[in-house]
C-alpha positions as CSV (number, residue, x, y, z in Angstrom):
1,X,48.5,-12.9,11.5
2,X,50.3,-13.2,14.9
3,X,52.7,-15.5,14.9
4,X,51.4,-19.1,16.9
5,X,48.4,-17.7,16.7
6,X,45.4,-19.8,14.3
7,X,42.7,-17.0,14.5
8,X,43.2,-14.8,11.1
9,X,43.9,-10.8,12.1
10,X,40.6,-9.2,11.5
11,X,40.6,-6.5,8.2
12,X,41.3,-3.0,8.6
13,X,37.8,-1.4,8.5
14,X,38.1,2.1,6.1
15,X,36.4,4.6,9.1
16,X,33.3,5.2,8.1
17,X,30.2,5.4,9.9
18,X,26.9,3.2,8.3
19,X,23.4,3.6,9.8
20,X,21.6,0.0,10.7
21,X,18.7,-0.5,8.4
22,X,15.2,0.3,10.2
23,X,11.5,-1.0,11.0
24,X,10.6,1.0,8.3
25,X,7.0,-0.9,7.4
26,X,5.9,-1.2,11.1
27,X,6.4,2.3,11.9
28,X,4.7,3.6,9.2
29,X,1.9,1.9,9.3
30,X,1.5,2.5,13.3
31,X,1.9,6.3,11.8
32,X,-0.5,6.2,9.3
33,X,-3.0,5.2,11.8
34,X,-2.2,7.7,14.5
35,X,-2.4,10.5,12.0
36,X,-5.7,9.6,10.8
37,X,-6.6,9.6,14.7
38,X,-4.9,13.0,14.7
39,X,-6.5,14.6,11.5
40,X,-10.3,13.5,11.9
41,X,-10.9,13.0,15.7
42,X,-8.1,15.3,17.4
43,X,-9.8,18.7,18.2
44,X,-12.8,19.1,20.5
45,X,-12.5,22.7,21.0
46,X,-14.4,24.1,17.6
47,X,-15.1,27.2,18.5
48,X,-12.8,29.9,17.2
49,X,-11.5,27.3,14.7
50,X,-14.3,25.1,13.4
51,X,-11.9,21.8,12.4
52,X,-11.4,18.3,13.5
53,X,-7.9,18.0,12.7
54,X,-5.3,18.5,15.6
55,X,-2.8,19.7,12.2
56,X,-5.0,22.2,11.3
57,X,-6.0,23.7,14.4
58,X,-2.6,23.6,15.7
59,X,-0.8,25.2,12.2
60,X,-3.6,27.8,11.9
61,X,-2.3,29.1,15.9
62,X,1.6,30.2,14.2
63,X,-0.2,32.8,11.6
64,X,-2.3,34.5,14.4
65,X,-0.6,37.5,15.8
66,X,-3.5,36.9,19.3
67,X,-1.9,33.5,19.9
68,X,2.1,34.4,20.7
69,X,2.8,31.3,18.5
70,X,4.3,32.9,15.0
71,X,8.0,30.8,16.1
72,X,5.7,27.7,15.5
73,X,7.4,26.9,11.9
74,X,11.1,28.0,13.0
75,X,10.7,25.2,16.4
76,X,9.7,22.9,14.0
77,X,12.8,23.2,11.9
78,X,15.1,23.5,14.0
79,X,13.6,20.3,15.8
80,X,13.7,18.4,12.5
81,X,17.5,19.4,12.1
82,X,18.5,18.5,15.5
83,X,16.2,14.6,15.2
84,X,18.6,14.3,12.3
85,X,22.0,15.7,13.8
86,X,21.1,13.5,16.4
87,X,21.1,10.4,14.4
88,X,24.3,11.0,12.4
89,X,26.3,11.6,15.7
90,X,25.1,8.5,17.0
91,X,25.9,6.1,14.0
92,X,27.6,2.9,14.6
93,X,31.0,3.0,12.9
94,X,32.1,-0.7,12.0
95,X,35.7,-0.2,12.9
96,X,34.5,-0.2,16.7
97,X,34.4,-3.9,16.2
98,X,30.5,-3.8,17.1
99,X,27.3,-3.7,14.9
100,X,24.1,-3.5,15.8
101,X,21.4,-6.1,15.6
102,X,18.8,-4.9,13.0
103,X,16.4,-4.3,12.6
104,X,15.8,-2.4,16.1
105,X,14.7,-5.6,18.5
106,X,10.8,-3.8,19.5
107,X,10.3,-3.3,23.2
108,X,7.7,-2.9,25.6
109,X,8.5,1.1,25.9
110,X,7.5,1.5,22.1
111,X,4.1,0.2,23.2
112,X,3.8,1.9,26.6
113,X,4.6,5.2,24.8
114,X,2.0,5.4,22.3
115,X,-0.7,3.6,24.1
116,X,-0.4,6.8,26.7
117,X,-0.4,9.3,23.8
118,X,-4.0,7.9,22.5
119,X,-5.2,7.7,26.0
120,X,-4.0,11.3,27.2
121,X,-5.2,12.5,23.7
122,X,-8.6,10.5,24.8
123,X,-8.5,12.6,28.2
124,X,-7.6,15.7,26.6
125,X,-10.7,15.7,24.5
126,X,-12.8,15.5,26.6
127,X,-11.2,18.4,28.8
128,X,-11.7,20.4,25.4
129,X,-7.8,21.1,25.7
130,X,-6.3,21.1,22.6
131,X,-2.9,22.0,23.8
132,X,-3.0,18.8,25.7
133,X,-3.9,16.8,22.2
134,X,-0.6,18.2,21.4
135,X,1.4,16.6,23.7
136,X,-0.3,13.6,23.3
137,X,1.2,13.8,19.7
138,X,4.6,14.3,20.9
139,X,4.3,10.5,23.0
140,X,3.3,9.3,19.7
141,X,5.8,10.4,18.1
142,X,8.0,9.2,20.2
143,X,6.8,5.5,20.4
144,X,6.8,5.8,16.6
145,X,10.4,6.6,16.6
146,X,11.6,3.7,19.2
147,X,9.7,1.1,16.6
148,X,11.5,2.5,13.3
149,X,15.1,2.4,15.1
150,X,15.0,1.7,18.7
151,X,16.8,3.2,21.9
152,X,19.2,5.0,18.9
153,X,16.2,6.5,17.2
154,X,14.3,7.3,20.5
155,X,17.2,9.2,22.1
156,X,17.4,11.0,18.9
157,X,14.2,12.3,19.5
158,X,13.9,12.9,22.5
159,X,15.2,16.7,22.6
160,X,13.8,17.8,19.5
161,X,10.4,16.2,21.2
162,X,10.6,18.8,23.6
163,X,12.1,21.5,22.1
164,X,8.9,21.1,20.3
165,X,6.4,22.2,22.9
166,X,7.8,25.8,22.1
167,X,5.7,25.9,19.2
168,X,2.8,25.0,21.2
169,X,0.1,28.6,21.9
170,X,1.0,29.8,25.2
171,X,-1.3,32.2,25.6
172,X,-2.2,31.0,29.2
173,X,1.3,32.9,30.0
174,X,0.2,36.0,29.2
175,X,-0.4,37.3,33.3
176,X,3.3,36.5,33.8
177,X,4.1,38.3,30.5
178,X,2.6,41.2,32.7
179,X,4.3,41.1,35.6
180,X,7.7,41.8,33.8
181,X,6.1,44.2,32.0
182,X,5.2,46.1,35.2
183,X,9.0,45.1,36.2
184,X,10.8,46.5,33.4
185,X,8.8,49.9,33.8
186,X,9.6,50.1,37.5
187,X,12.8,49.0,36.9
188,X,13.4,51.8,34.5
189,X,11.6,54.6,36.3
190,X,14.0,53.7,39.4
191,X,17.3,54.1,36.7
192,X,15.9,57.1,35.1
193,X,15.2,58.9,38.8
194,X,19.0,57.8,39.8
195,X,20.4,59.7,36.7
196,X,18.2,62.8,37.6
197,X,15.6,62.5,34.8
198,X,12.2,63.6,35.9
199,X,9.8,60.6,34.9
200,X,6.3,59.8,35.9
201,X,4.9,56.5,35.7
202,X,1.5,55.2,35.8
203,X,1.1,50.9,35.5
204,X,3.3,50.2,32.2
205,X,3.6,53.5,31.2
206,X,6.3,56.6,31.0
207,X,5.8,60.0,30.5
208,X,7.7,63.3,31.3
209,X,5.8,65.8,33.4
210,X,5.7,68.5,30.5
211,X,4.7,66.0,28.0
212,X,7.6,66.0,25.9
213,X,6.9,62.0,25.7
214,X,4.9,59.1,26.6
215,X,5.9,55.5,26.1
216,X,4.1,52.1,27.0
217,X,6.0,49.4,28.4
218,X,3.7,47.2,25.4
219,X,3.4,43.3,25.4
220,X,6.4,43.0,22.9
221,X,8.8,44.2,25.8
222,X,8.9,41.8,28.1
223,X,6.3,39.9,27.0
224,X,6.0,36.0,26.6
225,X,6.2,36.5,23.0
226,X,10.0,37.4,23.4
227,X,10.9,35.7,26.2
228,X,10.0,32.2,24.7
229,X,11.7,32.8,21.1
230,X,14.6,33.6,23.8
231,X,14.4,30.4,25.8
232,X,14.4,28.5,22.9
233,X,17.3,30.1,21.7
234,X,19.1,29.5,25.0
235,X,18.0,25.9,25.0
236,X,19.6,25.5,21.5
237,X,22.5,26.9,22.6
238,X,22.7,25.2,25.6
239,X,22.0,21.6,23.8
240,X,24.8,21.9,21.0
241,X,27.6,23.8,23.2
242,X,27.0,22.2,26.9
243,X,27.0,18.3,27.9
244,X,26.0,18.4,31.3
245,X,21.7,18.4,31.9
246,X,22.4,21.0,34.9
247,X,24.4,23.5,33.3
248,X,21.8,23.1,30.4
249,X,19.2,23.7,32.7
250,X,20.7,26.7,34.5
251,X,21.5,28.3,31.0
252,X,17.6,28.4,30.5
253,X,16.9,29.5,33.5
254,X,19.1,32.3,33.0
255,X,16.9,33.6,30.0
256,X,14.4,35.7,32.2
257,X,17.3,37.6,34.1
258,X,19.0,38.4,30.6
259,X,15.4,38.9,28.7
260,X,14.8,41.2,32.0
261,X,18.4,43.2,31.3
262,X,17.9,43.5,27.7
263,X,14.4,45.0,27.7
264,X,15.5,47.4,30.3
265,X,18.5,49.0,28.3
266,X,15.8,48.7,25.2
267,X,13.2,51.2,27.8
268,X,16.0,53.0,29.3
269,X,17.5,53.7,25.4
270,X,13.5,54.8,24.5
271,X,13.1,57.2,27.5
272,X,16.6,58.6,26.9
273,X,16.0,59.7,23.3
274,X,12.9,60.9,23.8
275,X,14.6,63.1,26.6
276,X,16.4,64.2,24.5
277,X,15.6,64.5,21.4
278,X,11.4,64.6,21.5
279,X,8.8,61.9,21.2
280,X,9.5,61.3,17.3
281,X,12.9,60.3,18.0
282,X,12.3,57.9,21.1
283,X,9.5,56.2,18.5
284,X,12.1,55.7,15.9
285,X,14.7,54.4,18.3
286,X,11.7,51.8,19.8
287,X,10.8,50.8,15.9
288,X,14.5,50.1,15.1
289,X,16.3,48.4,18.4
290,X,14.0,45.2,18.8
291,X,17.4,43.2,17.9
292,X,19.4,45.1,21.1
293,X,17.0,42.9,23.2
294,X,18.4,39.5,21.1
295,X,21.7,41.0,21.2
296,X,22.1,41.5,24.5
297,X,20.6,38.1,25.6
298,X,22.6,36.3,23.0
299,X,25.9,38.0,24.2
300,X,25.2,37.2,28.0
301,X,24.5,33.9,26.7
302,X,27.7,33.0,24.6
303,X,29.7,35.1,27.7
304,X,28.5,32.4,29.7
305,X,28.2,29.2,28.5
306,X,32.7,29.0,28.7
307,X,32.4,29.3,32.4
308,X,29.5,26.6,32.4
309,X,31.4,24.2,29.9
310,X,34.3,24.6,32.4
311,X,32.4,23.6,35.6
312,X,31.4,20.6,33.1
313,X,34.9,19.6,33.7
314,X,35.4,18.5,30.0
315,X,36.6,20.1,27.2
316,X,34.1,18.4,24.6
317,X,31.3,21.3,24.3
318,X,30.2,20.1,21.3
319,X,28.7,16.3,21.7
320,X,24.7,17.1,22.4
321,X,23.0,13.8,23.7
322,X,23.2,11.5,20.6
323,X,23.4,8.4,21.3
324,X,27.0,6.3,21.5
325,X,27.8,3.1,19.3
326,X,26.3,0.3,21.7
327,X,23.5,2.3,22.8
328,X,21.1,1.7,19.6
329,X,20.4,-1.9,20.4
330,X,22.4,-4.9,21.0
331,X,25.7,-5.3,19.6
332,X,28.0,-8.4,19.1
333,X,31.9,-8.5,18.1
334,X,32.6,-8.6,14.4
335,X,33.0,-12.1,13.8
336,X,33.9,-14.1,10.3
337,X,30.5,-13.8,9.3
338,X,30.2,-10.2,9.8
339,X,33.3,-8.8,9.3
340,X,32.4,-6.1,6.7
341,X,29.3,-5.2,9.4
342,X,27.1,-6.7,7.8
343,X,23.9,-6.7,9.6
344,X,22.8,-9.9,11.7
345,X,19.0,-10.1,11.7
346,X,17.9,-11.6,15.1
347,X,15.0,-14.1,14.5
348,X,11.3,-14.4,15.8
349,X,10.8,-10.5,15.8
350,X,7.2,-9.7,16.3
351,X,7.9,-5.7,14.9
352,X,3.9,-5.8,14.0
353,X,2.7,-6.1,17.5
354,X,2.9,-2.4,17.8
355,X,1.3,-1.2,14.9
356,X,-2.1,-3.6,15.6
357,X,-1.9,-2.3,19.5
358,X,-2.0,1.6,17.3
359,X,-4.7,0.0,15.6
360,X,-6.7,-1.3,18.4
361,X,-6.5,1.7,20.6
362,X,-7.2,3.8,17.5
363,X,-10.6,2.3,17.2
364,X,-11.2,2.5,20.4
365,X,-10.1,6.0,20.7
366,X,-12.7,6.8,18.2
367,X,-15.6,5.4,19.9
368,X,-14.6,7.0,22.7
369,X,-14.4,10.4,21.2
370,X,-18.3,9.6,19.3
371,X,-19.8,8.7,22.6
372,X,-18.2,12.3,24.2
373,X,-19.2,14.2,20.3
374,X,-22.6,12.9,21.0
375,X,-22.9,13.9,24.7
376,X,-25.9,16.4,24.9
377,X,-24.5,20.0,27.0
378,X,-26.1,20.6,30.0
379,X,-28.9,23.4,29.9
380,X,-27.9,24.2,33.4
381,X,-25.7,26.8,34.7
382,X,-24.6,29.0,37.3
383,X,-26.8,31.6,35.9
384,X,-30.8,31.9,34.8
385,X,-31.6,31.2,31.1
386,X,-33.8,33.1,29.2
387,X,-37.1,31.6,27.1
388,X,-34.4,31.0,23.8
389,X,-32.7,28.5,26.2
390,X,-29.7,29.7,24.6
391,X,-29.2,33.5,25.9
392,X,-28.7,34.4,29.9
393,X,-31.7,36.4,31.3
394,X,-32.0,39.7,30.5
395,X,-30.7,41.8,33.1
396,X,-33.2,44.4,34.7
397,X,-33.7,47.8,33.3
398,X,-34.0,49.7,36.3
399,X,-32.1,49.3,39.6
400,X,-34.4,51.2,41.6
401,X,-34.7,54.8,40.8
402,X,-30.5,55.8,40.8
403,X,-29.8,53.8,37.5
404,X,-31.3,53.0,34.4
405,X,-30.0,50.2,32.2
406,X,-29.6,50.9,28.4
407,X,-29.7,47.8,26.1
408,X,-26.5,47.4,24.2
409,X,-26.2,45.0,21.2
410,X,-23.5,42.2,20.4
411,X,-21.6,43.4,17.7
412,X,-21.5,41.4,14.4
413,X,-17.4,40.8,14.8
414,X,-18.5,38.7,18.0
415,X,-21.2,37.0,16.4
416,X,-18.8,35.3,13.7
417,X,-16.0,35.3,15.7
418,X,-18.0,32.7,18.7
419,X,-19.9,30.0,18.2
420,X,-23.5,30.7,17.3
421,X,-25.0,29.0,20.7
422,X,-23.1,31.5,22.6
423,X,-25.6,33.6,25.0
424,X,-25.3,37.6,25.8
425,X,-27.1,39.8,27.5
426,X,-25.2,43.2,28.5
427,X,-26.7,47.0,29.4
428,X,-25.1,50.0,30.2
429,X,-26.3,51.3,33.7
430,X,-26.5,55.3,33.7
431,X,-27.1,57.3,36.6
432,X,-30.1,59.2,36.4
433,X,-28.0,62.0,38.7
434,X,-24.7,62.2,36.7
435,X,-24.7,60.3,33.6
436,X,-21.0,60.8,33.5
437,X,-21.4,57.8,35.9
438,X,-21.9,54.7,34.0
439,X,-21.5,51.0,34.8
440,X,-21.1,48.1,31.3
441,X,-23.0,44.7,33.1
442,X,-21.9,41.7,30.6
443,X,-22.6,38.1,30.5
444,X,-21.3,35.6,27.9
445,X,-22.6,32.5,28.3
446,X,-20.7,29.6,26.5
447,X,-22.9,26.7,24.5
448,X,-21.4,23.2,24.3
449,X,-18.2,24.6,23.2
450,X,-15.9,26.2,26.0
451,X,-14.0,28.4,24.0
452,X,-16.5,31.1,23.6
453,X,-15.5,31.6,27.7
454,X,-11.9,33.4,27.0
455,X,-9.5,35.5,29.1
456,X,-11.1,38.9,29.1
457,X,-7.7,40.3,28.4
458,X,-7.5,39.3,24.7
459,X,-10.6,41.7,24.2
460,X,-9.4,44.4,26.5
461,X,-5.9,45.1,24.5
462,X,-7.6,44.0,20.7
463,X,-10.2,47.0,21.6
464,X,-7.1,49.0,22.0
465,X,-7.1,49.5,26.1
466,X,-3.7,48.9,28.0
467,X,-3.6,46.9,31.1
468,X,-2.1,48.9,33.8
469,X,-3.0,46.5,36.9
470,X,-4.3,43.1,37.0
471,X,-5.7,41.7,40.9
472,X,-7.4,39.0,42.3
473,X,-10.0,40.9,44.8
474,X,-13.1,40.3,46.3
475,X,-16.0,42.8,46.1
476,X,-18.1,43.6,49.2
477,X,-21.8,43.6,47.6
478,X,-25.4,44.5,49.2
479,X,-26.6,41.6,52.5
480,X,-22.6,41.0,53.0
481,X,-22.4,39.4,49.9
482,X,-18.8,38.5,49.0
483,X,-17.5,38.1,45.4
484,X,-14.0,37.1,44.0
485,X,-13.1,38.5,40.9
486,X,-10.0,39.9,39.3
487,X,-9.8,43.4,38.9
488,X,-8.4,45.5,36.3
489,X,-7.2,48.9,35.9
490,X,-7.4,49.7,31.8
491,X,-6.1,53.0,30.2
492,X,-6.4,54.2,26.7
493,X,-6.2,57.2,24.4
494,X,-9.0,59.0,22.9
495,X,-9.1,62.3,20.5
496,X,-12.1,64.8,21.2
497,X,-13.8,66.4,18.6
498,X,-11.5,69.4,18.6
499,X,-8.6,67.0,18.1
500,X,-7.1,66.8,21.6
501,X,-5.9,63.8,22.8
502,X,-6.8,62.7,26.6
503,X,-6.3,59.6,28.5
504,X,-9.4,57.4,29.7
505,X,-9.0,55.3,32.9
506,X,-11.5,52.3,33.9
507,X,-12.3,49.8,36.7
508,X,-12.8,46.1,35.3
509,X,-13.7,43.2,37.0
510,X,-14.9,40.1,35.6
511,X,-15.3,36.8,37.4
512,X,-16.5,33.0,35.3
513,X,-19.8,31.2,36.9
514,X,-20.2,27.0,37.0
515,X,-23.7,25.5,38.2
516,X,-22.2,25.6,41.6
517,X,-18.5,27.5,41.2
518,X,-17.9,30.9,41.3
519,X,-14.4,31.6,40.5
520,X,-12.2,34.8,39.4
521,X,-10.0,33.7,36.8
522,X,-9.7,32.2,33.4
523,X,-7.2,29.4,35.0
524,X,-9.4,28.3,37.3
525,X,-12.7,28.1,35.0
526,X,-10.7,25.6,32.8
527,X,-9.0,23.6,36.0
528,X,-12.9,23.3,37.1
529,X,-14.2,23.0,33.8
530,X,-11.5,20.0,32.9
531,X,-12.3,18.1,36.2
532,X,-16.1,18.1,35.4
533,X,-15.7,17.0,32.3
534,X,-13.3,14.5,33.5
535,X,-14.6,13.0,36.5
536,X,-18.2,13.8,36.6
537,X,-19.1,13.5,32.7
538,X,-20.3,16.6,33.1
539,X,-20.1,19.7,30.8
540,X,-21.6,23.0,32.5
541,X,-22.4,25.9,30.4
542,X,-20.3,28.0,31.8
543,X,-21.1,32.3,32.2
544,X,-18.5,34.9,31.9
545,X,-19.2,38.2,34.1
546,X,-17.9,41.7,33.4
547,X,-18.5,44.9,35.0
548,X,-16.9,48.2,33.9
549,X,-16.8,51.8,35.4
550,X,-14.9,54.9,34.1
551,X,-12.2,56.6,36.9
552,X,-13.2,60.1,36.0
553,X,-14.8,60.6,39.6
554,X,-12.0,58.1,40.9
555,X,-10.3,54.8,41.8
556,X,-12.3,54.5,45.2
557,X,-15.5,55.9,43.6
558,X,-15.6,53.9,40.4
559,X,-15.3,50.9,42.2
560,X,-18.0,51.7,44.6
561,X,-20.2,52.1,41.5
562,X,-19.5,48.8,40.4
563,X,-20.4,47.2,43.9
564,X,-23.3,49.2,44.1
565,X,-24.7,48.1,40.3
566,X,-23.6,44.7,41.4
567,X,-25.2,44.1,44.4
568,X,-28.6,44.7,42.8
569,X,-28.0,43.3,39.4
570,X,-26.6,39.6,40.8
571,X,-28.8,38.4,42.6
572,X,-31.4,39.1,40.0
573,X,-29.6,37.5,37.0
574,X,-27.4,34.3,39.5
575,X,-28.8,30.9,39.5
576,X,-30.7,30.3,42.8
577,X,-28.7,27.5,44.7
């Protein structure tokens, strides 16, 4: 005690850190309900995957190789570890003379955040966007974490929240997954012609001009598989080691120069051995060097995150964004009734508002979601129906007398794979002069489901073709009609009867059709698509167009074919406006 002084010296506090108890009860009962939301009424987009549940649809996405998803289960660890780092570096230690209120006093923001999560979810399912579900689950979460603990809780979360949405399917990436691709190649080709090594190279590929080897620049190098496992690895690094948001920021945005530079020694390492030693040995070194990629990113990483730390102005690399004592809730000083920190419960807490708000908009999430389930799908679309009222119109046999159109059947694989009120119809046009000229006319036509409409590249590389070109171009048909589409140019590998090996080139341009859209990409189909559903209550069956011609003649003359097939067959099979 100080001497004239009648206030007793407060205890020495042993200095230890305690966590406040939590809204346990609220929060999981606001979760229970959400999850049920989640599991029975949280996936509208049943074709490929034929479930309900939002958990299901979304877990089955990391063990499919078509998706680019397989780092699903490692994001969700590592977000799990970091919620929970989180928490124990922002525990209130008593010795700091504070303590905080408990339980957490509930907010407005809990109830803000998950009343947007049910309504985006509400949104997203009736877009048919699953991935959009997704992030509606994330804003639950996160209102579910500021009821159990408050602001301390909801900080906590609020990385591994996001860190999250790397396990989400990005497939829609895939066209800038390309364009590196195409980089790295002619990034290579340029090094390779510097060190005086002849190299040809046509789209993604490199080959010498006596055929000692032939590599593809495949979707693994360069790809968006790669370069999100390593932009999540640079966010982690860049979370734990770096406490400034901007030099967080510019360490992920450094990922595609160093994914670019690691992918391009991998290439340049490929080429060189094959040089070298033959195509065996440049296969081998490809099969075996996937970690120089990670190794060179991670060492341009860790080389620069010092410098960044530095231009932080603070030696303390190692803090992360938990939460400081005083920043869970309100505190008080230690007084005689709390001196051990013992908790001071604050009366007339209504922590129960939330979960019957989760309840209410629950319920009325689900009728929502009935009235959309029982919405009948339009019969109409942007092109003519056959008889069935499921199939398109059979496209003619003859185009005058220069073609003739050969029926070709839908596989069984397809069959099982879409859903069964998917419409085909598809020929083969021949020409009667040179029946080396031929033309593949498709049309898939989606049912109430839009997922049977996907991108057309997922079928092009499963069917073994490599994408050497991708455009957005618009085709001159027949009465100066005009036609966006994106245009291909596909290459693969086929063995002759004798058992030689030669390389087939093609022309393919596909375009997607709406009641009163033509457009000549995947993106926009589901931009249009969304907004129909969205603002117009309105959910068009929606055509997918292909057209294919081989190159043997040419680039100029296999795409004259196609117009030329085209400008008879479209008009015949398009809805009239």
């Amino acid at each position: 005690m100080d001497e004239g002084s009648s206030v007793p010296a407060l205890p020495v506090i042993p200095p230890h850190r305690v966590a406040p108890p939590l809204s346990w009860a609220p929060a999981s009962a606001a979760a229970i309900v959400g999850g049920l939301l989640f599991q029975f009424y949280g996936n509208a987009a049943r074709g490929y995957i034929d479930t309900h549940s939002l958990f299901y649809w979304w877990g089955l996405q990391w063990f499919d190789p078509a998706s680019d998803a397989q780092q699903g289960p490692l994001i969700v660890l590592v977000a799990v570890g970091l919620f929970f780092r989180n928490l124990r570096a922002g525990e209130i230690a008593p010795g700091d003379r504070r303590v905080v209120k408990t339980p957490p006093k509930t907010d407005s923001l809990a109830g803000w955040l998950v009343a947007a999560a049910l309504g985006l979810h509400v949104l997203a399912y009736a877009m048919q966007q699953t991935r959009l579900s997704i992030v509606a689950l994330f804003l639950f979460l996160a209102g579910v974490a500021r009821l159990a603990g408050g602001k301390r809780w909801s900080d906590a979360a609020l990385f591994p929240l996001g860190f999250l949405a790397l396990a989400i399917p990005l497939g829609f990436l895939q066209p800038l997954g390309f364009y590196l691709r195409l980089a790295v190649s002619d990034s290579a080709e340029r090094a390779l012609h510097l060190l005086h090594l002849p190299v040809v190279r046509n789209g993604t590929q490199l080959f010498a001009p006596d055929g000692r080897f032939q590599y593809d620049v495949a979707a693994a190098c360069s790809g968006i598989r790669s370069l999100v496992a390593l932009f999540g690895m640079s966010l982690l690094v860049g979370y734990v080691r770096l406490p400034r948001v901007w030099a967080r920021g510019l360490l992920a945005l450094a990922t595609v120069p160093f994914a670019f530079a690691g992918n391009f020694l991998r290439i340049l390492a490929i080429v060189l051995t094959g040089q070298h030693f033959g195509q065996a040995a440049g296969t081998w070194v490809h099969d075996h060097s996937g970690f120089l990629v990670f190794a060179v990113v991670l060492g341009l990483l860790l080389a620069v995150v010092p410098m960044l730390a530095r231009r932080c102005g603070s030696s303390q690399v190692d803090r992360g964004d938990a939460t400081r004592p005083g920043d869970a809730g309100e505190a008080e000083p230690v007084n005689s009734s709390n001196q051990a920190g013992t908790a001071v419960r604050p009366p007339g807490q209504k922590v129960w508002r939330i979960p019957v708000l989760v309840t209410v908009l629950a319920l009325v999430s689900v009728a929502a979601i009935k009235r959309l389930d029982a919405r009948p799908a339009e019969l109409d679309a942007g092109v003519r129906i056959a008889a069935n009222g499921i199939d398109p119109a059979p496209l003619p046999e003859f185009i005058g007398t220069e073609w003739i159109g050969q029926r070709v059947d839908v596989t069984a694989a397809e069959r099982e794979v879409l859903p069964p009120d998917t419409g085909y119809s598809r020929r083969n046009y021949v020409s009667v002069q040179d029946r080396a000229h031929q033309v593949f006319v498709s049309i898939v036509l989606s049912g109430r489901d839009r997922s049977s409409i996907h991108r057309p590249e997922l079928c092009v590389v499963g069917q073994g073709w490599n994408i050497v070109e991708r455009e957005e171009r618009t085709l001159h048909l027949a009465s100066a009609q005009e036609l966006p589409v994106t245009l291909l140019r596909i290459q693969r590998e086929v063995t002759e009867r004798g058992g030689e090996r030669r390389t087939v080139s093609c022309w393919l341009a596909y375009w997607f059709v709406g009641r009163e859209v033509q457009v000549p990409s995947h993106a926009s189909m589901i931009w249009r698509s969304s907004l129909d559903r969205l603002l117009h209550f309105q959910a068009d069956r929606w055509a997918y167009v292909l057209a294919q011609a081989p190159l043997a003649a040419g680039e100029s003359e296999g795409l004259r074919q196609i117009e030329e097939v085209l400008s008879a067959v479209w008009p015949q099979v398009k809805r009239a406006s």
